[in-house]
C-alpha positions as CSV (number, residue, x, y, z in Angstrom):
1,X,94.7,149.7,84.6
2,X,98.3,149.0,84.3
3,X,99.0,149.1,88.6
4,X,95.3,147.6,89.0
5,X,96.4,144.4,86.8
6,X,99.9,143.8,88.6
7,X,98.1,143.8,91.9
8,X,95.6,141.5,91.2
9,X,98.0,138.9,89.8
10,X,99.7,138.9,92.9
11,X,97.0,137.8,94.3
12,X,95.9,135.1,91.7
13,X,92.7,136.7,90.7
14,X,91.8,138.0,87.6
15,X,89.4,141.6,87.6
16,X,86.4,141.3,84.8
17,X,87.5,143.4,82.3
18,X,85.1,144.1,79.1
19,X,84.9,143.7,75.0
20,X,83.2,146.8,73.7
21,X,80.2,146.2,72.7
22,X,79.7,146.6,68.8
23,X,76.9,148.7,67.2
24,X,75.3,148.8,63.7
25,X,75.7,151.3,61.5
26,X,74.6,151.1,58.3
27,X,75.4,147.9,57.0
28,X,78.1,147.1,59.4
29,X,79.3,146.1,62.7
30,X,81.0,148.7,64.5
31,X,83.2,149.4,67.2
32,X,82.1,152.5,68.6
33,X,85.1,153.1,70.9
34,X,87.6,153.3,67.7
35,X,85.2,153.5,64.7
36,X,86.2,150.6,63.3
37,X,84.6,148.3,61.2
38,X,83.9,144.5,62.3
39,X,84.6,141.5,60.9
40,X,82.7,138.2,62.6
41,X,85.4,135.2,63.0
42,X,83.2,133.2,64.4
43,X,82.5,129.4,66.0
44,X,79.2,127.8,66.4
45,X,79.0,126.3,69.6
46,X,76.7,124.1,71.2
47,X,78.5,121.1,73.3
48,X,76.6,117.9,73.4
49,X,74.7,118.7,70.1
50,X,70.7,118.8,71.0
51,X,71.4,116.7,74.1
52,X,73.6,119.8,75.3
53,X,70.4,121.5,75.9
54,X,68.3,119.6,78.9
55,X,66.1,122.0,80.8
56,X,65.3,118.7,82.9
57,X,69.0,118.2,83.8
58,X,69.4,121.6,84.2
59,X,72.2,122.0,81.7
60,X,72.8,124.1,78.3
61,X,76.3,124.9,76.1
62,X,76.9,127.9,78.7
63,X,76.1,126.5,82.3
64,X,79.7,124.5,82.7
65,X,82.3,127.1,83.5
66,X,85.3,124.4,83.5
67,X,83.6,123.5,80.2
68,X,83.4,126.9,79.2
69,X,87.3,127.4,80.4
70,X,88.4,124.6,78.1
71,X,87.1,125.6,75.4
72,X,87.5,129.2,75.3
73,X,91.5,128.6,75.7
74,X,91.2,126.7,72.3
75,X,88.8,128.7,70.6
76,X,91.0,131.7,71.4
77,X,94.1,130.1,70.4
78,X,92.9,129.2,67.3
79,X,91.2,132.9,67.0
80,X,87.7,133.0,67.8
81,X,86.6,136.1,68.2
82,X,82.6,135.1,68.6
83,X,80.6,132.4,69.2
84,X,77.3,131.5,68.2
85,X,74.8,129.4,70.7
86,X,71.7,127.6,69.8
87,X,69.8,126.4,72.8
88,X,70.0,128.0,75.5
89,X,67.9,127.7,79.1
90,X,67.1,131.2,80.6
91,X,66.5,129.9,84.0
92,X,70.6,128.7,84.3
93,X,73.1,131.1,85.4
94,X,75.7,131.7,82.7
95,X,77.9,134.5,84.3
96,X,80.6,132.3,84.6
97,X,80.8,131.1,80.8
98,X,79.7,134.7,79.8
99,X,82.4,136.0,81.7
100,X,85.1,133.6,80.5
101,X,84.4,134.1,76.9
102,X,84.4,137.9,77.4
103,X,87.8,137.8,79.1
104,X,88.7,135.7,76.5
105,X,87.3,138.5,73.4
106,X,84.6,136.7,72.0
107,X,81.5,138.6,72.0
108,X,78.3,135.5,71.8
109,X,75.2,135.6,68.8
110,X,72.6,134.1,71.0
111,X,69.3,132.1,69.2
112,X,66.3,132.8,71.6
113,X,64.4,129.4,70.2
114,X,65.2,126.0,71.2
115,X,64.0,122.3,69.1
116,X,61.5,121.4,72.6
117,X,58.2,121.9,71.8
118,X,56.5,125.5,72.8
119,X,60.1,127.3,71.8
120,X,60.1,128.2,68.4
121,X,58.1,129.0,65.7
122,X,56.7,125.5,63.7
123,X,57.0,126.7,59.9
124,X,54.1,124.8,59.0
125,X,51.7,126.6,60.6
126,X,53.0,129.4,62.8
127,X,50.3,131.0,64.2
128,X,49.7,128.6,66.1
129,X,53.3,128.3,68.0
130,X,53.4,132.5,68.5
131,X,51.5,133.4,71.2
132,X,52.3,134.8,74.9
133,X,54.2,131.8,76.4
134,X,56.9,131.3,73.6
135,X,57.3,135.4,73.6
136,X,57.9,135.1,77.3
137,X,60.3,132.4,77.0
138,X,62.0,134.2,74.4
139,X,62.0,137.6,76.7
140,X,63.5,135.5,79.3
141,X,66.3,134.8,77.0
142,X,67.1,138.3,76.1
143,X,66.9,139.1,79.9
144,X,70.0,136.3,80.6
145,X,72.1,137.7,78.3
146,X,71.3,141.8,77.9
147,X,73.6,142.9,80.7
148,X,76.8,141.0,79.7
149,X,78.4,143.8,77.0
150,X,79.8,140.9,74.5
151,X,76.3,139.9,73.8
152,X,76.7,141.0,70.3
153,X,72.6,140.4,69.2
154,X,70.0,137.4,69.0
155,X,68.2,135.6,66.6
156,X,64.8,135.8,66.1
157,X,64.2,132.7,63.6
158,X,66.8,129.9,62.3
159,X,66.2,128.2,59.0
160,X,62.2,128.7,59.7
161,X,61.6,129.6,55.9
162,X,63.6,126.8,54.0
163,X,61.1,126.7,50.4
164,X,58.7,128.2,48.9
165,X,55.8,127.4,50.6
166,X,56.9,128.2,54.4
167,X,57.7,131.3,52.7
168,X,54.4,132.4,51.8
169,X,53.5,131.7,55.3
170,X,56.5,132.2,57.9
171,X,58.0,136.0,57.0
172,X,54.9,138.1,59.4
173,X,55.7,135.8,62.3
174,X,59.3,136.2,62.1
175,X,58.9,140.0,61.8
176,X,56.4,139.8,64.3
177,X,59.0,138.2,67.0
178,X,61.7,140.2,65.8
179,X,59.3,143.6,66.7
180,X,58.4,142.4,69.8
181,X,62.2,141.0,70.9
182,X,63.4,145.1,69.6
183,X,60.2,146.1,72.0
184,X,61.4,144.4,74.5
185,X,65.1,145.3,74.2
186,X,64.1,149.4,74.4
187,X,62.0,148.9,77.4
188,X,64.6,146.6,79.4
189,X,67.9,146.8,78.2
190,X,70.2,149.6,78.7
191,X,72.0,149.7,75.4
192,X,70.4,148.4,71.9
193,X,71.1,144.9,71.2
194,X,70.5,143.9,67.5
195,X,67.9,141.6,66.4
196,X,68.3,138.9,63.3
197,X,67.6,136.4,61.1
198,X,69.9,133.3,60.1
199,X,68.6,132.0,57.3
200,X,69.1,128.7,55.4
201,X,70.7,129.5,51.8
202,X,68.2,128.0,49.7
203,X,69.2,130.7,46.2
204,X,65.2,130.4,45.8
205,X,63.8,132.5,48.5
206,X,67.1,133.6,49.8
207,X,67.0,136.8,48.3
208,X,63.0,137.5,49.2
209,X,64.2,136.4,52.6
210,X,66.5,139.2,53.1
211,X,64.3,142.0,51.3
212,X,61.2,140.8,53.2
213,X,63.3,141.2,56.7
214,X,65.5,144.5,56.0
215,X,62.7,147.0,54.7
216,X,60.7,149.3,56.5
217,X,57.0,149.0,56.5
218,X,55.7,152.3,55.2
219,X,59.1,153.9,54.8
220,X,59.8,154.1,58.6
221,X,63.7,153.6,59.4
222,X,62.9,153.1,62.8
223,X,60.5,150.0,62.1
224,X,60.6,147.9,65.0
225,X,59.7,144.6,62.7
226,X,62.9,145.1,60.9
227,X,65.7,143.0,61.2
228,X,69.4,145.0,62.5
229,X,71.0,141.9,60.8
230,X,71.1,139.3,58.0
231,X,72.8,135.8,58.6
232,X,72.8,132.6,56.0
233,X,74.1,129.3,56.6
234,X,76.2,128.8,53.7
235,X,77.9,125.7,52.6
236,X,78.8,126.1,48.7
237,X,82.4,126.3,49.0
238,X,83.1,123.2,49.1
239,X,87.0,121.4,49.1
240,X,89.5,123.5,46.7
241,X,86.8,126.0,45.1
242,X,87.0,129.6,44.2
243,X,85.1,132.7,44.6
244,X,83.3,131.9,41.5
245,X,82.8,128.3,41.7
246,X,81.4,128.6,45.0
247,X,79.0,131.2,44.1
248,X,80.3,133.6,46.6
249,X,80.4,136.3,43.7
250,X,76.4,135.8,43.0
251,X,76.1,136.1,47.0
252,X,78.2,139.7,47.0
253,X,76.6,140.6,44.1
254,X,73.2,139.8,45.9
255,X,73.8,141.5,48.8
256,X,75.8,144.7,47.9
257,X,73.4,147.3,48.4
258,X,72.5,145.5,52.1
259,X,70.7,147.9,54.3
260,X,72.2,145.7,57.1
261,X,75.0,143.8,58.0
262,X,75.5,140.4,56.1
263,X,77.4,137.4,57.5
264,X,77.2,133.6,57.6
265,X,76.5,132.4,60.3
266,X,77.4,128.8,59.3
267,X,80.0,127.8,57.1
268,X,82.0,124.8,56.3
269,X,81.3,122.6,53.9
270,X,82.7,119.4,55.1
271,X,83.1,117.2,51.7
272,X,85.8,116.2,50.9
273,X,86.7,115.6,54.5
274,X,88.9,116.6,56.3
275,X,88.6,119.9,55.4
276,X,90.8,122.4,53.5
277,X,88.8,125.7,54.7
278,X,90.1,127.8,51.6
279,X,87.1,130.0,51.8
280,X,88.4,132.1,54.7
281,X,90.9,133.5,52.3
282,X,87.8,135.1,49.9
283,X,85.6,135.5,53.4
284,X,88.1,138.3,54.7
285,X,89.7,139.3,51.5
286,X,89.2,142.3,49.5
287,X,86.2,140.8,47.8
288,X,83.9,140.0,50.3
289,X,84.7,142.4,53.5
290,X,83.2,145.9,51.5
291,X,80.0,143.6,51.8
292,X,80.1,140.5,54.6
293,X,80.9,141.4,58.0
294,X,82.4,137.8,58.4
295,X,81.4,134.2,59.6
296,X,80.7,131.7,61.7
297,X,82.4,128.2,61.1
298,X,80.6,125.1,61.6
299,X,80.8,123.6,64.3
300,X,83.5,123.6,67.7
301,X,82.1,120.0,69.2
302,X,82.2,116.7,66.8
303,X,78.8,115.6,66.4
304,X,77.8,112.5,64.4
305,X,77.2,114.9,60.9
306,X,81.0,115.2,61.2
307,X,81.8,118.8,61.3
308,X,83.7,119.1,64.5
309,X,86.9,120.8,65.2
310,X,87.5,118.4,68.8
311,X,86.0,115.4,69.8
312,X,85.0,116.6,73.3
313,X,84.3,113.4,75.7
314,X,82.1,113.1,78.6
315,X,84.7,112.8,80.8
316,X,85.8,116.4,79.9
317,X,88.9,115.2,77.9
318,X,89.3,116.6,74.1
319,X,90.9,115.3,71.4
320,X,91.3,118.4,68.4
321,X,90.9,117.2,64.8
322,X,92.9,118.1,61.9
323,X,90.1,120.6,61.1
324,X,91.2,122.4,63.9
325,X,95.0,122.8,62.8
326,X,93.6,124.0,59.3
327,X,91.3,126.3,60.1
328,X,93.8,128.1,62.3
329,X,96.7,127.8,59.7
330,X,93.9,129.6,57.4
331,X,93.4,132.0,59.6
332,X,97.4,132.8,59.9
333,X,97.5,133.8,56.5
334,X,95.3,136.9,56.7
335,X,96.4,140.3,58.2
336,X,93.6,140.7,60.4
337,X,95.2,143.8,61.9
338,X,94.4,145.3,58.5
339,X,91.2,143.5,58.5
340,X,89.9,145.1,61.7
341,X,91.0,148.2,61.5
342,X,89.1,149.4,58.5
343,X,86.9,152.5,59.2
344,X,83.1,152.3,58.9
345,X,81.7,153.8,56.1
346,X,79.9,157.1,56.6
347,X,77.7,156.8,53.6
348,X,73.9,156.8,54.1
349,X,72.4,153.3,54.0
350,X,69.4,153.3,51.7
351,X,66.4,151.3,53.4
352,X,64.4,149.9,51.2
353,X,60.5,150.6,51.6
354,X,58.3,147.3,51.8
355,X,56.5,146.3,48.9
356,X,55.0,143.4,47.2
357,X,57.2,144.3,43.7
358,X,60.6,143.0,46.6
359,X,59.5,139.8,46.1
360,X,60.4,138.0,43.1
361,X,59.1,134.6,43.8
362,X,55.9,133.2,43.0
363,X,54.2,132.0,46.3
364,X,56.8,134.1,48.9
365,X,54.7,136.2,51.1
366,X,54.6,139.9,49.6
367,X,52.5,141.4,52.5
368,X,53.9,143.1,55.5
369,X,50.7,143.4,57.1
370,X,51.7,141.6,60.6
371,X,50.0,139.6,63.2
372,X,49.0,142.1,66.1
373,X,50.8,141.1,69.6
374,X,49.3,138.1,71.3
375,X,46.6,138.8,74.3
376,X,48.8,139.0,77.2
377,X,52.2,139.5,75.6
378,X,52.1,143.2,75.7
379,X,52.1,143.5,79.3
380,X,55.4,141.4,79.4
381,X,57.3,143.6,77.2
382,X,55.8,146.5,79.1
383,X,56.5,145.1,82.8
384,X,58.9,142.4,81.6
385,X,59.3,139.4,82.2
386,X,58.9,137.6,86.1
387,X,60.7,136.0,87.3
388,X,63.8,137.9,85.9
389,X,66.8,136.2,84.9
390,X,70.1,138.0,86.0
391,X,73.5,137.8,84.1
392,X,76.8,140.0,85.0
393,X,80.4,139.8,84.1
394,X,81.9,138.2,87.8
395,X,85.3,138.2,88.1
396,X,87.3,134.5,87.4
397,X,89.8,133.7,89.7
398,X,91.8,130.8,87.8
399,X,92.0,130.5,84.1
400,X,94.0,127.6,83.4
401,X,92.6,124.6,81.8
402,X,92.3,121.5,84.4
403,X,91.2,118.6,81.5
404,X,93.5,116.8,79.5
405,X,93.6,118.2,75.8
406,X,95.6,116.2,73.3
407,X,96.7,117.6,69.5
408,X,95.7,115.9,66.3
409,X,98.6,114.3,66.5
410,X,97.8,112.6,69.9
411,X,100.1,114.5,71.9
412,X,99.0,116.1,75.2
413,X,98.8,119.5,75.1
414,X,100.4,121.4,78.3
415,X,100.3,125.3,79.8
416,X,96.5,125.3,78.2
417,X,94.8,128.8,79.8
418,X,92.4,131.4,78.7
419,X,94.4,134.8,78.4
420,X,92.3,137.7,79.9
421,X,92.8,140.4,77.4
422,X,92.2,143.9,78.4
423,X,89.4,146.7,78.3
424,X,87.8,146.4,74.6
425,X,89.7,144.5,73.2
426,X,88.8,141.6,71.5
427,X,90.3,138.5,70.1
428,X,92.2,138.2,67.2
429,X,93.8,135.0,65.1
430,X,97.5,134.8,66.2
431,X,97.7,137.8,68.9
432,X,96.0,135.5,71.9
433,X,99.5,134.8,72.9
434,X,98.4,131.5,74.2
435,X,101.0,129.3,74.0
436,X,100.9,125.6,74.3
437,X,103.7,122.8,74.1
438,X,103.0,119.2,73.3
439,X,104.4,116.1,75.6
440,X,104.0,112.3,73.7
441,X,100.9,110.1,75.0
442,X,103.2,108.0,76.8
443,X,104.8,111.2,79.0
444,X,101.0,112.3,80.4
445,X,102.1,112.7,83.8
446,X,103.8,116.3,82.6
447,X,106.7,115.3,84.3
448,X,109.1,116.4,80.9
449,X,110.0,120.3,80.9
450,X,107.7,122.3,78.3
451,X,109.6,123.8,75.4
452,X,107.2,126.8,75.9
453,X,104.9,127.7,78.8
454,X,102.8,130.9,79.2
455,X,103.4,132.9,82.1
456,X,101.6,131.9,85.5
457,X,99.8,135.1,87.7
458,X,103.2,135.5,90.0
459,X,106.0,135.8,87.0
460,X,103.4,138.1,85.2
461,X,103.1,140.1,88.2
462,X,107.1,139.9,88.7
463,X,107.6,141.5,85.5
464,X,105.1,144.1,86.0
465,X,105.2,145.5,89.6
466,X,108.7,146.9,88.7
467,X,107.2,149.3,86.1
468,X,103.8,150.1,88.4
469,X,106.4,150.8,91.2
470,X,108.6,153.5,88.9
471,X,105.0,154.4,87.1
472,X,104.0,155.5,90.5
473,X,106.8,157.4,91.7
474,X,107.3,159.1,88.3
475,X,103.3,160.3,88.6
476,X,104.0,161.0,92.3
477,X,101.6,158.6,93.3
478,X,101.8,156.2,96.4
479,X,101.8,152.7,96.8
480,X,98.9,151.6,99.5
């Protein structure tokens, strides 16, 4: 790997290398490579907002590679080590975006469903939106993203049960899409790929939400309607709170006997403003990690509900926000070398059985009696999907950042490139090594000497062909 990566900086292109890609056991996420536990530091991501996703214009969060390039530098300098997309088109090609963010270490939690009309569930009356042509749509989705390894799962539902009453409806059809997306998966994937929910955290169903989703119908552990992970979109801790303020405690006390993995897959409450992100400190501290496997902030890209990290601008330019300098300051004050190197539990996962006497609230659906696969959807998760959508990890040839990025502070940032990190390894806050310097606004042309710039292809490959040289001679090999 070591001669194979000297040689290929001298010639300017970069060789895909791969995260590993993480499996569940138990309640966890794990590494399987070094039996490690895994803990989500995540980033929702969906440039452009709903606009970002425009079948018509043929465009999505992951069809811009230069877009893709940009942000994946910043999101791996702050730490990022997964990223969460909503709305995504199956007929694009992402291999250059899925590619990028894997040579960055960010594995990608991908939702299947989209706002148009025909893909996704409607709460208020879902049998009528789950039939053959959303399944295929969704199918199509798994197909774009089942061969790149930092896929790390998908989302079957987002938010769909949000009170009560979709509750006494929504929970079959969710566990209906999640059986036939798992289905799917084992007939045309070569490795499992886990299958979710993200829920919204509404403390009256949120509990019946999980239970309903994570048993087994009849006692069967290898239920095919059962959800491999449960996600909420939290936003209780809000400004300078604490563990019990916040109600983090009642959500660990909820979920500690999870038969899955638990994470949140939004946080960031964002009153007061600008935020002060003192929840990462419980989310990967000693109280929370035995139980969550994590989070996902809210959100990379300012949108008008103010919860951005950079104002990104049409013309490709960003701005960051003080957000941005928070959150990674936050994130510097936990050892997540300790963090992520926790072994996995061993200990046998109890699975609860489905039954009505799960459900606590009046109203919330207590039968797991499911609707059967629509006519003509079982011959596309037998045959799959056609046409079939295509993804692969291609190899990048330039990593460096070609738009103008300036600080909070308005000053241009300089040297701005993704770091390729190697085989299975993934990102981590503070070990991207991707340094940046600032120049003032009124110095853009770049013209004043950087007090720090990473190393280009050519000096990283002057330092290294030295030791390949004396590692080949020492193994007796031969230079060709």
């Amino acid at each position: 790997m070591l001669m194979q990566s000297a040689l290929v900086a001298l010639g300017g292109a970069t060789l895909a290398a791969a995260v590993t890609s993480l499996e569940v056991q138990g309640s966890q996420f794990v590494n399987s490579k070094t039996g490690d536990q895994f803990q989500i530091v995540g980033m929702a991501y969906q440039i452009g907002g709903s606009a970002g996703y425009d079948p018509s214009a043929g465009k999505d969060p992951l069809s811009n590679g230069d877009i893709c390039k940009r942000d994946a530098a910043l999101m791996q300098s702050l730490g990022v080590n997964a990223i969460r997309v909503y709305n995504l088109d199956p007929d694009l090609n992402h291999d250059e975006c899925a590619s990028i963010f894997n040579a960055a270490g960010m594995y990608m939690i991908i939702d299947v469903n989209s706002p148009l009309a025909g893909e996704s569930l409607n709460s208020g009356a879902p049998w009528e939106s789950y039939y053959a042509g959303y399944l295929n749509r969704t199918f199509a989705v798994v197909e774009a993203f089942k061969s790149y390894p930092n896929t790390l799962g998908f989302f079957a539902g987002n938010e769909v049960i949000d009170n009560v009453k979709t509750g006494g409806t929504v929970p079959p059809y969710v566990r209906a899409v999640t059986r036939d997306l798992k289905n799917y998966i084992k007939n045309h994937a070569n490795r499992t790929i886990p299958v979710g929910y993200s829920a919204a955290d509404v403390r009256d169903v949120l509990e019946d939400t999980w239970n309903y989703f994570q048993c087994a119908i009849d006692g069967d552990e290898n239920d095919m309607s059962r959800a491999d992970m449960f996600a909420l979109n939290s936003y209780s801790w809000c400004g300078e709170s604490t563990f019990t303020e916040s109600g983090y405690d009642q959500l660990v006390a909820l979920f500690k006997n999870t038969s899955v993995p638990v994470f949140y897959s939004e946080y960031g409450c964002n009153t007061p403003s600008p935020r002060v992100f003192t929840e990462v400190e419980a989310i990967y501290g000693s109280q929370m990690t035995g139980v969550f496997s994590g989070g996902v902030v809210y959100e990379f890209a300012q949108e008008s509900n103010n919860y951005g990290l950079a104002t990104c601008n049409d013309d490709g330019t960003v701005e960051l926000l003080a957000d941005y300098t928070t959150l990674q300051n936050q994130y510097k004050k936990i050892d997540f070398s300790s963090v992520q190197t926790v072994k996995a539990s061993t200990a046998k996962v109890t699975i609860p059985e489905c039954k009505a006497s799960l459900i606590k609230e009046d109203g919330f659906n207590n039968n797991f009696t499911l609707p059967a696969v629509p006519p003509g959807a079982q011959d596309i998760i037998d045959n799959g999907v056609s046409p079939k959508p295509v993804g692969k990890i291609i190899d990048i040839s330039n990593y460096t950042v070609t738009q103008q990025v300036k600080d909070a502070s308005g000053n241009v940032l300089t040297g701005l490139a993704v770091k390729p990190l190697a085989d299975d390894e993934s990102n981590t806050p503070g070990a991207s090594g991707n340094s940046t310097s600032s120049s003032s606004d009124s110095d853009e042309s770049g013209s004043a000497a950087p007090t720090l710039a990473p190393q280009g292809p050519l000096s990283t490959a002057a330092m290294m062909i030295p030791a390949v040289v004396a590692l080949c001679f020492t193994a007796g090999f031969t230079l060709i």
